[in-house]
C-alpha positions as CSV (number, residue, x, y, z in Angstrom):
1,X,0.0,0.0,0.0
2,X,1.3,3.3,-0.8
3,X,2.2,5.4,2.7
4,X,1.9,9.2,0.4
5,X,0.7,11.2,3.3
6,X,1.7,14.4,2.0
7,X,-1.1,17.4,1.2
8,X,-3.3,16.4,-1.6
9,X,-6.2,18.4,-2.9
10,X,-8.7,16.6,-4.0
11,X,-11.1,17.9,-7.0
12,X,-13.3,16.4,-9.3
13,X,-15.1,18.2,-11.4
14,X,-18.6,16.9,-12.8
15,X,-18.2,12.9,-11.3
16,X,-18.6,10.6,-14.1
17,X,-21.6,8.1,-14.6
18,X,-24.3,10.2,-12.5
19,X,-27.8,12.0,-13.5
20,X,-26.8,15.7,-13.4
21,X,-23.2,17.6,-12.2
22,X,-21.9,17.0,-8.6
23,X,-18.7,17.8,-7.8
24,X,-16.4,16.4,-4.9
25,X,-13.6,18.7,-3.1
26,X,-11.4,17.1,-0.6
27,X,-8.1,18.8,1.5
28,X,-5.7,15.8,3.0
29,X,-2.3,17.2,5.1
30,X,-0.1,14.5,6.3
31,X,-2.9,11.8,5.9
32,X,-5.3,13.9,8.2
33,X,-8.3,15.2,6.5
34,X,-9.0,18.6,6.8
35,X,-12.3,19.5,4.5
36,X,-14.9,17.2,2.1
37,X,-17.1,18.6,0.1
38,X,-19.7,17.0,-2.6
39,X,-21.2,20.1,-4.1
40,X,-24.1,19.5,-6.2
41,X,-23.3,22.6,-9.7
42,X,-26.6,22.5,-11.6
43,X,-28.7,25.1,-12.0
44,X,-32.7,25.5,-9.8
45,X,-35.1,24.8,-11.7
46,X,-38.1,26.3,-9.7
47,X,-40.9,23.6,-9.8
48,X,-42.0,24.4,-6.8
49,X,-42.5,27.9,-7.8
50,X,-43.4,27.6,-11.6
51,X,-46.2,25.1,-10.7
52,X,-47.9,28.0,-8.3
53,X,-51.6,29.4,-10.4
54,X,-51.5,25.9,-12.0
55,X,-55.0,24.0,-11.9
56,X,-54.5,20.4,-10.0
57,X,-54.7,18.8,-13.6
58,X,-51.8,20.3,-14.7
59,X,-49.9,19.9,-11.4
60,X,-50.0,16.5,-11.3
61,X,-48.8,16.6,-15.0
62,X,-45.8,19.0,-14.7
63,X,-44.9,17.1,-11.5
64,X,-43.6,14.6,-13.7
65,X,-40.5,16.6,-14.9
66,X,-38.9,16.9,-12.3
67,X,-37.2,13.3,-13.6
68,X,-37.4,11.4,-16.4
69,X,-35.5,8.3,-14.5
70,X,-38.4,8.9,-11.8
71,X,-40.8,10.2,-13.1
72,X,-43.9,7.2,-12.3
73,X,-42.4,7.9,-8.7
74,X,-42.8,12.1,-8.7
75,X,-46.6,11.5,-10.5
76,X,-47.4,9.3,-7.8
77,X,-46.3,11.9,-5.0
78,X,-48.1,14.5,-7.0
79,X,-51.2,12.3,-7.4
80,X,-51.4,11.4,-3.1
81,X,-50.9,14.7,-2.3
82,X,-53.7,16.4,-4.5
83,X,-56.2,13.6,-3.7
84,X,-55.9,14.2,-0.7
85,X,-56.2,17.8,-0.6
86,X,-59.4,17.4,-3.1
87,X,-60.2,14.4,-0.7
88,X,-60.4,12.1,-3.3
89,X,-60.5,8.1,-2.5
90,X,-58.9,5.9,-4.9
91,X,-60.5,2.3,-5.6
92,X,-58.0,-0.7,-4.8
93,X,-57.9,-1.8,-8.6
94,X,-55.8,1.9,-9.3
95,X,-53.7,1.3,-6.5
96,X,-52.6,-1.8,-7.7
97,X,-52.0,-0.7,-11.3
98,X,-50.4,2.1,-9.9
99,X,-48.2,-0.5,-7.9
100,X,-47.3,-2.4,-10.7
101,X,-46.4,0.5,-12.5
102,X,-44.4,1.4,-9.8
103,X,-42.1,-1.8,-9.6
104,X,-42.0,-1.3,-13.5
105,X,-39.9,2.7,-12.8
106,X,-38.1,0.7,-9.8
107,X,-36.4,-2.4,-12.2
108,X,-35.7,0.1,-14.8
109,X,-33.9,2.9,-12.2
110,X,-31.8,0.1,-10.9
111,X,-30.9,-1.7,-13.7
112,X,-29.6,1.5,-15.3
113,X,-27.4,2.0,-12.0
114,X,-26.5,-1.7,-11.1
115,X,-25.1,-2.1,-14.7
116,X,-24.6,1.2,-17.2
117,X,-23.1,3.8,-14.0
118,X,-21.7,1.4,-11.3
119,X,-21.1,-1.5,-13.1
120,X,-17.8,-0.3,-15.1
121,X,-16.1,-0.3,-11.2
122,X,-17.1,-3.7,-10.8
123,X,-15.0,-4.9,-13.6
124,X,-12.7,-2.4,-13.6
125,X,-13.4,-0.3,-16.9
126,X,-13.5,3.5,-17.0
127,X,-17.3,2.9,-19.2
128,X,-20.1,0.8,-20.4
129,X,-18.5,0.6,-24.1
130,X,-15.5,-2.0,-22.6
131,X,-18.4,-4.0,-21.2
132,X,-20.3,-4.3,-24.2
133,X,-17.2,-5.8,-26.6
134,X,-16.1,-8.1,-23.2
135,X,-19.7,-9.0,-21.8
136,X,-21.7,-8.7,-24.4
137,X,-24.6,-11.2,-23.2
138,X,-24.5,-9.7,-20.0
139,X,-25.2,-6.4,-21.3
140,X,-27.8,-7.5,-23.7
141,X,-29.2,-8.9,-20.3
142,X,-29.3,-5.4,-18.8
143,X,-30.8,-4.0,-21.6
144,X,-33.6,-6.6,-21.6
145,X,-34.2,-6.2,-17.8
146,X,-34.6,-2.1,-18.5
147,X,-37.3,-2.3,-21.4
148,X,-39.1,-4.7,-19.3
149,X,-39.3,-2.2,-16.5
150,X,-40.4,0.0,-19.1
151,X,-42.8,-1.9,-20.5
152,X,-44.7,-2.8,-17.6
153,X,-44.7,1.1,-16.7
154,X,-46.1,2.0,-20.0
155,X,-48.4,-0.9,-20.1
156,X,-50.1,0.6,-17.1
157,X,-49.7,4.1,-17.2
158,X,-49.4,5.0,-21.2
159,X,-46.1,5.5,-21.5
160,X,-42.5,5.2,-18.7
161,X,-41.0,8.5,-18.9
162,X,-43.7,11.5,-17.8
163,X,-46.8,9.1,-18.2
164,X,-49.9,9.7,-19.1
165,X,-53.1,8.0,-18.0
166,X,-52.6,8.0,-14.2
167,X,-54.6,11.4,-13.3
168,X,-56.1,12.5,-9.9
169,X,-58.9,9.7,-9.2
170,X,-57.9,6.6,-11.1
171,X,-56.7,6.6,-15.1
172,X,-57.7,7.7,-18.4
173,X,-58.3,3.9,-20.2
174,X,-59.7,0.9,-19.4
175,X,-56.5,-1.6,-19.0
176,X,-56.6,-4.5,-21.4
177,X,-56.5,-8.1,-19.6
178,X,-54.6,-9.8,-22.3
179,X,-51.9,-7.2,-22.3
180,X,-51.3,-7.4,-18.5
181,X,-51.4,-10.8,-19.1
182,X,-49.0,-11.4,-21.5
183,X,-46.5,-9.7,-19.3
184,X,-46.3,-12.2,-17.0
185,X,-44.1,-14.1,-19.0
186,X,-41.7,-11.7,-19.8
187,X,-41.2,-10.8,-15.7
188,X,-40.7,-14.7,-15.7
189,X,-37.6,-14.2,-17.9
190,X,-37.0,-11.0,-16.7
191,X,-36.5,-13.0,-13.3
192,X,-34.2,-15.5,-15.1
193,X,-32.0,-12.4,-16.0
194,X,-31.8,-11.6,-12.7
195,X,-30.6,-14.6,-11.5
196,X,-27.7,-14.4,-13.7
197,X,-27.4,-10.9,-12.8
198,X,-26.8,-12.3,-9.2
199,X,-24.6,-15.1,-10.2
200,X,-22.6,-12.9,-11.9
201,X,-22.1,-10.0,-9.4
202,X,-21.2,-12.6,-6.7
203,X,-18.2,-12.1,-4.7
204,X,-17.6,-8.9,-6.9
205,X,-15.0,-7.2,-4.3
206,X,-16.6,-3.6,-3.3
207,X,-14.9,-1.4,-0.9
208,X,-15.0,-2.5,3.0
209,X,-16.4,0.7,3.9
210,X,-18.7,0.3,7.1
211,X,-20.4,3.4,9.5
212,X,-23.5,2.8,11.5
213,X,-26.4,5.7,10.0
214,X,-29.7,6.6,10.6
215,X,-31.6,5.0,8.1
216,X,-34.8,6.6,6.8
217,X,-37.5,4.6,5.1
218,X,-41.8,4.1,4.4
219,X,-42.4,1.3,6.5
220,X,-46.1,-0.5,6.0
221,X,-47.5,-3.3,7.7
222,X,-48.3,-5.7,5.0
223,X,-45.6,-5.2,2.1
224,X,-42.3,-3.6,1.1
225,X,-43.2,0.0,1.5
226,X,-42.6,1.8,-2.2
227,X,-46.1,3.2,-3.0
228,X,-47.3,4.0,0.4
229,X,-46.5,3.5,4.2
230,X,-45.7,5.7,7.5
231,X,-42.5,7.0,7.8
232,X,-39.7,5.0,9.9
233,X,-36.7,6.1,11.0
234,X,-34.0,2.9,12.4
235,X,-33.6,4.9,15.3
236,X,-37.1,4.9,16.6
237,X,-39.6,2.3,17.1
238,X,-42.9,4.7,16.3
239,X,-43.6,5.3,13.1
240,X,-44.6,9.1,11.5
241,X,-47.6,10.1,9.7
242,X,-46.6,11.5,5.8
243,X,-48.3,14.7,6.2
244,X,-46.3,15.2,9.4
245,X,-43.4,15.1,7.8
246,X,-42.0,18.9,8.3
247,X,-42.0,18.0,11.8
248,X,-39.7,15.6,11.7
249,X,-37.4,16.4,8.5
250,X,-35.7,19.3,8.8
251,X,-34.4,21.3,5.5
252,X,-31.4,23.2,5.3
253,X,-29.0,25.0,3.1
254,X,-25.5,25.2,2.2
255,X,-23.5,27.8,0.9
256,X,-21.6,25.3,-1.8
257,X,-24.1,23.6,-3.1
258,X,-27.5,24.1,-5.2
259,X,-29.9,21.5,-3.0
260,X,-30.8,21.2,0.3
261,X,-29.9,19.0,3.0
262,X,-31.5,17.2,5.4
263,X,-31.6,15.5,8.7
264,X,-33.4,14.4,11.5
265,X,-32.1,12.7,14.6
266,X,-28.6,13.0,13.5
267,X,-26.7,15.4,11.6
268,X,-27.8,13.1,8.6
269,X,-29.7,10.0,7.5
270,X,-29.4,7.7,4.5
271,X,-32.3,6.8,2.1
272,X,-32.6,4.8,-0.7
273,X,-32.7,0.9,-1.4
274,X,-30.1,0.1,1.5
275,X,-32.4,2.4,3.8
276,X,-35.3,0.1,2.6
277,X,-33.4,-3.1,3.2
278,X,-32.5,-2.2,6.7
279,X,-36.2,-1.3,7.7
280,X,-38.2,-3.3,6.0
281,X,-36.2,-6.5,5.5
282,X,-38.9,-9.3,6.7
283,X,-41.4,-7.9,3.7
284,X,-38.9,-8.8,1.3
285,X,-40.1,-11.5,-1.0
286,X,-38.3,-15.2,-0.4
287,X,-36.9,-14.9,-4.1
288,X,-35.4,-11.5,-3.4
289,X,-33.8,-12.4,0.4
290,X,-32.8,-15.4,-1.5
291,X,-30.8,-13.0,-3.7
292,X,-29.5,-11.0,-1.1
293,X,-27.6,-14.2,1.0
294,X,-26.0,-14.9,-2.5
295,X,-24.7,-11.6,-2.8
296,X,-23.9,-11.8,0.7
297,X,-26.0,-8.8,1.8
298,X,-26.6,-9.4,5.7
299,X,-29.7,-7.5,7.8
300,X,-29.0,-4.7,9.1
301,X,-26.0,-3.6,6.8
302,X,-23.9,-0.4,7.3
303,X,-22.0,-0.7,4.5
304,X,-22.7,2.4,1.4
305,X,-21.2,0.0,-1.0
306,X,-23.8,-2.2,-0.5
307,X,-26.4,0.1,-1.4
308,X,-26.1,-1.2,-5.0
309,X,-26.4,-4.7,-4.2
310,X,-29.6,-3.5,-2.1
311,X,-30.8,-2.2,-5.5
312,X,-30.4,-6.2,-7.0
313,X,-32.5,-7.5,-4.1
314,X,-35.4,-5.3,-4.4
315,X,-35.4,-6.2,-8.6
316,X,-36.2,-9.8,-7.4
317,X,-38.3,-8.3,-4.8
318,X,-40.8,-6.2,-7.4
319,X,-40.9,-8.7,-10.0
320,X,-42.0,-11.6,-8.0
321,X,-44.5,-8.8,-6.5
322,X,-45.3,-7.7,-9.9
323,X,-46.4,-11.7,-10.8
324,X,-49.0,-11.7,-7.6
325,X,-50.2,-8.0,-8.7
326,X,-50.9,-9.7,-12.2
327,X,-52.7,-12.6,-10.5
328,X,-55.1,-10.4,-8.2
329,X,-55.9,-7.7,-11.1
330,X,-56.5,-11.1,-13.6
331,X,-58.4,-13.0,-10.9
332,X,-60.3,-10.1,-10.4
333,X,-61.2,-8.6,-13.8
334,X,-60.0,-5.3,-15.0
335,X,-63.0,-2.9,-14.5
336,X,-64.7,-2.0,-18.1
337,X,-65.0,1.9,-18.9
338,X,-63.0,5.2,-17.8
339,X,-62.2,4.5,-14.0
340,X,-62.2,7.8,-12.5
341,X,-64.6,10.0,-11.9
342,X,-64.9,13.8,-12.9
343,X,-62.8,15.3,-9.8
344,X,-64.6,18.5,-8.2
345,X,-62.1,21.4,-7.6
346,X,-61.9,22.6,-3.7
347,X,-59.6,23.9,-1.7
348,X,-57.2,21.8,0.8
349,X,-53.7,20.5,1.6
350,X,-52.1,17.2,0.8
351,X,-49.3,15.2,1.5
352,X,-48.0,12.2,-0.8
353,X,-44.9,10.4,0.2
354,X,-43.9,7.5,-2.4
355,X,-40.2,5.9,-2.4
356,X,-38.4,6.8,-5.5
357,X,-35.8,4.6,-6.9
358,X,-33.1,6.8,-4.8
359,X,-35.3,7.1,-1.4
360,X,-38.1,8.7,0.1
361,X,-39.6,11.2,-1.6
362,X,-42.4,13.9,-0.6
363,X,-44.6,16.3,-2.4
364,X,-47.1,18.6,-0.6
365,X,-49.7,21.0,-2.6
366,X,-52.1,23.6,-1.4
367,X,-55.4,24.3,-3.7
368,X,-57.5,27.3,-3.5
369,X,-61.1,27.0,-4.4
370,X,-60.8,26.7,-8.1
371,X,-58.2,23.7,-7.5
372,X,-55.4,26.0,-8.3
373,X,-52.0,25.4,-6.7
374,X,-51.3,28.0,-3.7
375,X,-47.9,26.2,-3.2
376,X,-45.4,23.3,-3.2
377,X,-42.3,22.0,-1.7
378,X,-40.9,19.2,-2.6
379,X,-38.2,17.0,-0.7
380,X,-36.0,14.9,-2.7
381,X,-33.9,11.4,-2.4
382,X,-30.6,12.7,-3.4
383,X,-30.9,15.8,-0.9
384,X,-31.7,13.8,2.1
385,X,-28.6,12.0,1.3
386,X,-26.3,14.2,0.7
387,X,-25.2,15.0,4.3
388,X,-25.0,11.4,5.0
389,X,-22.5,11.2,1.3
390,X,-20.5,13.8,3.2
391,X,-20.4,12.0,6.7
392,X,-19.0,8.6,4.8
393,X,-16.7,10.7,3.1
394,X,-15.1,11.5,6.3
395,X,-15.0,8.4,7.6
396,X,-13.4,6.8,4.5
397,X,-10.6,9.3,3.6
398,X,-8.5,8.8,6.6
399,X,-8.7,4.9,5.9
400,X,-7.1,5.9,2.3
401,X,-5.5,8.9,2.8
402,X,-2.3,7.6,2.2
403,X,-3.4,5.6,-1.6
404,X,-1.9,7.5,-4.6
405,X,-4.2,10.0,-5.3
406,X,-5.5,8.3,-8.5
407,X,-6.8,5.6,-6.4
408,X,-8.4,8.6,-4.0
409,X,-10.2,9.8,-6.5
410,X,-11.4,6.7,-8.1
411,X,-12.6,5.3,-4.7
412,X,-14.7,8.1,-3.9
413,X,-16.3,8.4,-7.0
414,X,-17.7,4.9,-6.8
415,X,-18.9,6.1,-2.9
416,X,-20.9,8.9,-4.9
417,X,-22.2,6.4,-7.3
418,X,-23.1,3.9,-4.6
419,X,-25.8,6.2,-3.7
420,X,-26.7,6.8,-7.3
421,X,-27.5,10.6,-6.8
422,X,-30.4,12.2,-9.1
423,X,-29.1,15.3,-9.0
424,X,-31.3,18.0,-11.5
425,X,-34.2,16.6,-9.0
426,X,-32.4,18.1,-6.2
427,X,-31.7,21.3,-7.3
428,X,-33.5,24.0,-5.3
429,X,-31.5,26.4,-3.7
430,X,-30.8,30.0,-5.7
431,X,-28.1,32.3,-4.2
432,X,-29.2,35.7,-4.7
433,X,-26.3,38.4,-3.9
C-alpha cells in the first residue's frame, strides 16, 4: 500500500456516470483530512414555484418533470398529495396498477445504476463501451431487464417516462386483460436475468467501507413500502404520519451547493434501497432475500457500497411482486370503462410520500377553491442524502489517505455512485447576492 501522506487536494469536477453535475472537493495534510465537500453545480429549476396558479390537472402533469429516470415515482407523489387535498378516495384496482407501475420505474432505475453507472467499477473499466465488446450477453441482459421495466410502466400508465393515464382519481383507459397478461411471461424471464445478474455480481469485491447511520425509510404493515407506508426512522420504534413530515425532517441549506440538505435525529440520515433493506427486510419477498444471502448482503447492513447490491435485491423483490399483482388484477377482472370519476375542484392540503428509486420522496400542494395550486415543496432522495454522502466521506478518507491520489479519486467516486444521486431533482437552492 502506498504510505503518500503528504497534502493532496482533491477535485473532481462533474463525477462521471451520474444523473446531473456533482462535484467532490477534498483537502488531505499528512494523511489527516481537513475539509470534504460534494457540491451539487446545476442550475434550480423552480418547480415548486413555476407550478404555483396551476390547476390540480396540470400539477400533477408538470410534476412529472422533475425526472425522467423517476418520473412514475414524482406523479405518484403529485397524485397522493392532491387527492388528498381534493379528498379524493382511490378504488383498490388503481392502486394496484399504480403499484405495478411502480415496480415497473423501480427495475428500470436500478438496472440503469447496477449495470450502465456502477457496473464499469465492478469490472474495472472506466465505461459501459469496454463492457459491451467483453460481456456482451450480460449487457444484452441489462438492456432486456430495463425495457421490461419499461414496459410494464407504459403498459399501465401510457407511456415510462412522464406518463400519461394515471390522473387524480384513477386513469384515463380501461386496462386490457390480455396485455397485462401477457407480461407475465416476460417478468418470468425477466426474473431469469436476474438470477444471472446475481450469479454474476457474486463475490464482486466492493470497498470495506462500514459506519452505522440513521436509516430513513416508508415502512407499512403488509408489504415492502414503495407506494405507500408511514414513515420510519432505524432509530425509533414509532412510526410518523406522511403529512407530518415537516415536523420531523428538517431542511437546510448550504453555501456550496444548489440542494438542500437534510436531517433528523442525527446530523444526517441515509435513504434509498439500502435504507429500505435495513427497515423493511422481513417484507422482502423469499426470491429477493434469497438474492441477497448470495450476494452476501446481511440485515442490518452499514455498509454504502452495498447500497447497490440492495438495489439487485429489491429487482427480485418487485418482480415476483409484480407476478402476484398480475394474479389479483386477472383473478379479479380489469374494471370496463373510464375508471375515474370527474374530480370536483376545492380547496385543501395534501401530503404524498412514495419511495423513489433513490429514497423517500415527498410532495405537498395547497389548492384554493378553483383547485389552483397555492404552493409546493418538494423533498427529494438525493438531498436527504447528501449529508449522510459527506459524513461517509469523512469516515473513509483517513482509511485511504495515504493511496496514490489516482486511487483517491477513483474510490470516492464509486462512494458517490453507490448512492446513485439524481441530482437536477435536487436542485432547489438560488443564491441571490
Amino acid at each position: 500500500m502506498a504510505t503518500d501522506k503528504s497534502q493532496k487536494t482533491i477535485r473532481v469536477h462533474h463525477v462521471t456516470r451520474l444523473e446531473g453535475h456533482g462535484d467532490i472537493t477534498a483537502e488531505i495534510k499528512d494523511g489527516i483530512l481537513q475539509q470534504v465537500r460534494f457540491s451539487v453545480v446545476e442550475a434550480p429549476r423552480f418547480f415548486e414555484a413555476f407550478l404555483r396558479g396551476h390547476h390540480h390537472a396540470e400539477v400533477v402533469h408538470m410534476a412529472s418533470r422533475v425526472c425522467g429516470i423517476c418520473a412514475v415515482s414524482h406523479k405518484c407523489a403529485a397524485l397522493k398529495a392532491t387527492e388528498t387535498a381534493l379528498e379524493v378516495t382511490v378504488s383498490r384496482q388503481t392502486e394496484l396498477l399504480r403499484r405495478l407501475a411502480y415496480h415497473g420505474e423501480i427495475l428500470s432505475s436500478h438496472v440503469l445504476h447496477i449495470y450502465f453507472l456502477a457496473g464499469p467499477d465492478f469490472f474495472g473499466v472506466p465505461s459501459i463501451f469496454p463492457l459491451v465488446e467483453q460481456h456482451r450477453e450480460m449487457i444484452r441482459r441489462a438492456m432486456r431487464l430495463k425495457k421490461l421495466g419499461y414496459d410494464l410502466s407504459a403498459v399501465v400508465a401510457g407511456r415510462h417516462t412522464h406518463p400519461i393515464s394515471m390522473v387524480v382519481g384513477g386513469f384515463t383507459f380501461t386496462h386490457q386483460t390480455k396485455i397485462l397478461a401477457g407480461m407475465k411471461d416476460r417478468i418470468h424471464e425477466g426474473l431469469e436475468d436476474l438470477r444471472l445478474t446475481v450469479r454474476t455480481l457474486q463475490g464482486i469485491d466492493l470497498p470495506d467501507l462500514e459506519r452505522e447511520s440513521e436509516y430513513v425509510s416508508l415502512t407499512h404493515p403488509d408489504r415492502y413500502a414503495f407506494y405507500d407506508g408511514d414513515i420510519l426512522s432505524s432509530d425509533l420504534e414509532k412510526t410518523v404520519s406522511p403529512d407530518r413530515y415537516r415536523e420531523v425532517i428538517e431542511e437546510y441549506v448550504v453555501d456550496y451547493s444548489t440542494a438542500k440538505y437534510a436531517r433528523w435525529n442525527r446530523p444526517e440520515y441515509m435513504t434509498g434501497a439500502l435504507a429500505r433493506f435495513n427497515n423493511n427486510y422481513r417484507q422482502l419477498t423469499d426470491g429477493a432475500k434469497t438474492a441477497a444471502d448470495d450476494l452476501g448482503l446481511k440485515h442490518p447492513c452499514h455498509k454504502p457500497f452495498m447500497n447497490t447490491i440492495a438495489q439487485i435485491v429489491e429487482c427480485v423483490h418487485c418482480l415476483e411482486d409484480a407476478l402476484k399483482i398480475l394474479e389479483t388484477l386477472l383473478e379479479k377482472g380489469i374494471q370496463s370503462g373510464k375508471e375515474h370519476e370527474r374530480v370536483e375542484d376545492r380547496a385543501g392540503r395534501g401530503v404524498g410520500a412514495v419511495e423513489a428509486p433513490r429514497g423517500i420522496l415527498f410532495h405537498e400542494y395547497e389548492y384554493d377553491d378553483d383547485g389552483k395550486c397555492l404552493s409546493a415543496n418538494m423533498v427529494i432522495p438525493t438531498a436527504q442524502n447528501l449529508a449522510n454522502l459527506e459524513a461517509d466521506m469523512r469516515a473513509y478518507i483517513p482509511v485511504i489517505a495515504g493511496e496514490p491520489r489516482e486511487t483517491i479519486v477513483h474510490r470516492l467516486e464509486m462512494l458517490v455512485r453507490a448512492y446513485d444521486p439524481c441530482i437536477s431533482c435536487s436542485t432547489h437552492v438560488l443564491d441571490c447576492r
